[in-house]
Structures are given as C-alpha cells and as structure tokens.
N, C-alpha and C positions, 0 to 999 in steps of 0.2 A: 107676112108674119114676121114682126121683130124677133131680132136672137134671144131677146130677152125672156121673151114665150117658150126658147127651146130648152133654156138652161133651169126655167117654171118648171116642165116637165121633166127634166135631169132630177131635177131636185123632188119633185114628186114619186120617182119611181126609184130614188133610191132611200126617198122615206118608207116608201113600202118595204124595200127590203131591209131594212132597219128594224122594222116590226117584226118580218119574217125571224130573221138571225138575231138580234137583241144585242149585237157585239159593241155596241156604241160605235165601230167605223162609219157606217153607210151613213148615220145620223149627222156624224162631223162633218161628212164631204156633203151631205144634200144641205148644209148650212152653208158650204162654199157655194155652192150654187145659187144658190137665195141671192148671196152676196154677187155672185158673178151677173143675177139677174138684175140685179138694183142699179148695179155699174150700166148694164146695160142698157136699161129706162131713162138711165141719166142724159146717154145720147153717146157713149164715148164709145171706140170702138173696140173689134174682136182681140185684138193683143192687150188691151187694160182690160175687156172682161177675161182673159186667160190670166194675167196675173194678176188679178183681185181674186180667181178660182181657185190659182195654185197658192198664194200666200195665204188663203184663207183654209184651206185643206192642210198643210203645213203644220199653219198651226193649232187648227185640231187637232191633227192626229198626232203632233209631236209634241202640245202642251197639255191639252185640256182632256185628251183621252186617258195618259198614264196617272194624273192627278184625277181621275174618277174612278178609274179599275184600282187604284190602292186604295180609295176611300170605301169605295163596293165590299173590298176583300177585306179591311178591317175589322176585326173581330168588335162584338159592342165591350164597351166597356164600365158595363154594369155589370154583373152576376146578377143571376136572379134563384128562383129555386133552389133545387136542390145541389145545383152548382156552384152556389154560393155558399153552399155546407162543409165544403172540402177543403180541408185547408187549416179549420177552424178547432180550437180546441173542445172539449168538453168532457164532463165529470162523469163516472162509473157509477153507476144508481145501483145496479146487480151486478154482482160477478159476471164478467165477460169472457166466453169461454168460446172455441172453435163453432161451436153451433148455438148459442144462446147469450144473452144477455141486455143489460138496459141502460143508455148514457141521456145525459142532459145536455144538450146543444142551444146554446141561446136561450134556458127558458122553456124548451118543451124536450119530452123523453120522446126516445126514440129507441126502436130494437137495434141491436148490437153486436156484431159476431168481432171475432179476432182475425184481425189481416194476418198471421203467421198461426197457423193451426194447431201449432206446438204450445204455444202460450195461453194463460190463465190469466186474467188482469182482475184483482181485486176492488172490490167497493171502495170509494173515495180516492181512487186514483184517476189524474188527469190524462186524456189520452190525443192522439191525433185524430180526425178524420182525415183518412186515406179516399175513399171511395160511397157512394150510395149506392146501392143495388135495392131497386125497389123502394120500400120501406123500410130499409135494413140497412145501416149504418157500418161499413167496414172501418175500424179504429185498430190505433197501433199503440201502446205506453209510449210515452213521452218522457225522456234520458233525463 
C-alpha cells in the first residue's frame, strides 16, 4: 500500500470530522492531505509529502480560515423587514400617546405608541422609529 492511500484515508476521516464539528479546521488540514496525497502518487518521497502537508495546512489554517470565519460572521447587509423600519422617519396620522396612536412609514400606517411614556406627540408631526415591537411601532419626536 502506497503512502499516498494512507494520507487518502487521513484526509477522509478528518472530513468526517469536519462534518462532525462544522469549525472549518478539520476541513482545511484534510485538504492538506489530499495535497500530501497527490505529492505522493507523484512518486516523491515522505519529507516532500510532510512539507506539501505542513505548507498546505499552514495556510489554511492561517489564511483561508480567518478570511471565512469573518465572512460567516458578517452581518448581511441589506435590511430587510421590520428591521429595516428603524431608524427611519415617519409622520403622526393620530395623536401618539404612551399606549395608542398611528404613524405613516414609507407609505403604510402603522400602530404607534411613544418611546418615552411621559410624552404626547401630536398629529402631523415627524417622529423617529426607535423600535418595532410586534405590530407596534415604538417612535420618538424628532428635535
């Protein structure tokens, strides 16, 4: 049996555990392996497939891993929903009051309480979206 069968199997049982754990490590080193096995089919011997393993492990784990785990962690960068609501201004249809009222957001009304409980925000005033909660539009007056 060629080495190159053994580093096949390297590479196959640490795809499994790649599957297992989902960390992208096992994934990068069983690619070094692949590569340690190619070297090895090639004819060349155990010290070039050790460092075509180790160079290739290297730089998976020190280039192409951290450049996937910040792209994974990336927030997207659309909005979408009602996440996309906040932030965004709109007009006082009703009197907006600690527990009632009605704003226009882009085009459609929506229910509407006062992000400070103390305050009364009258009709045809521009406010912020602070928060959605539910169906329910938390808004603030706008200075």
């Amino acid at each position: 049996m060629g080495p190159w069968i053994v580093w096949l199997v390297v590479a196959a049982l640490l795809g499994v555990a790649e599957i297992m754990t989902t960390t992208l490590a096992f994934g990068l080193v069983a690619l070094a392996a692949v590569a340690a096995a190619v070297v090895g089919a090639v004819g060349l011997g155990l010290p070039v497939q050790l460092a075509a393993f180790a160079g290739a492990a290297v730089a998976g784990l020190g280039i192409v891993r951290p450049l996937a785990v910040r792209h994974i962690r990336q927030p997207p960068l659309l909005r979408s929903g009602t996440s996309a609501l906040i932030g965004r201004s709109a007009t006082v249809i009703e009197e907006v009051t600690a527990l009632d009222g009605r704003v226009r957001i882009g085009g459609e009304i929506w229910s509407a309480r006062c992000y400070e409980e103390s305050r009364v925000i009258p009709a045809g005033s521009t406010v912020d979206v602070f928060a959605i909660e539910g169906a329910t539009a938390l808004v603030h007056p706008r200075e």
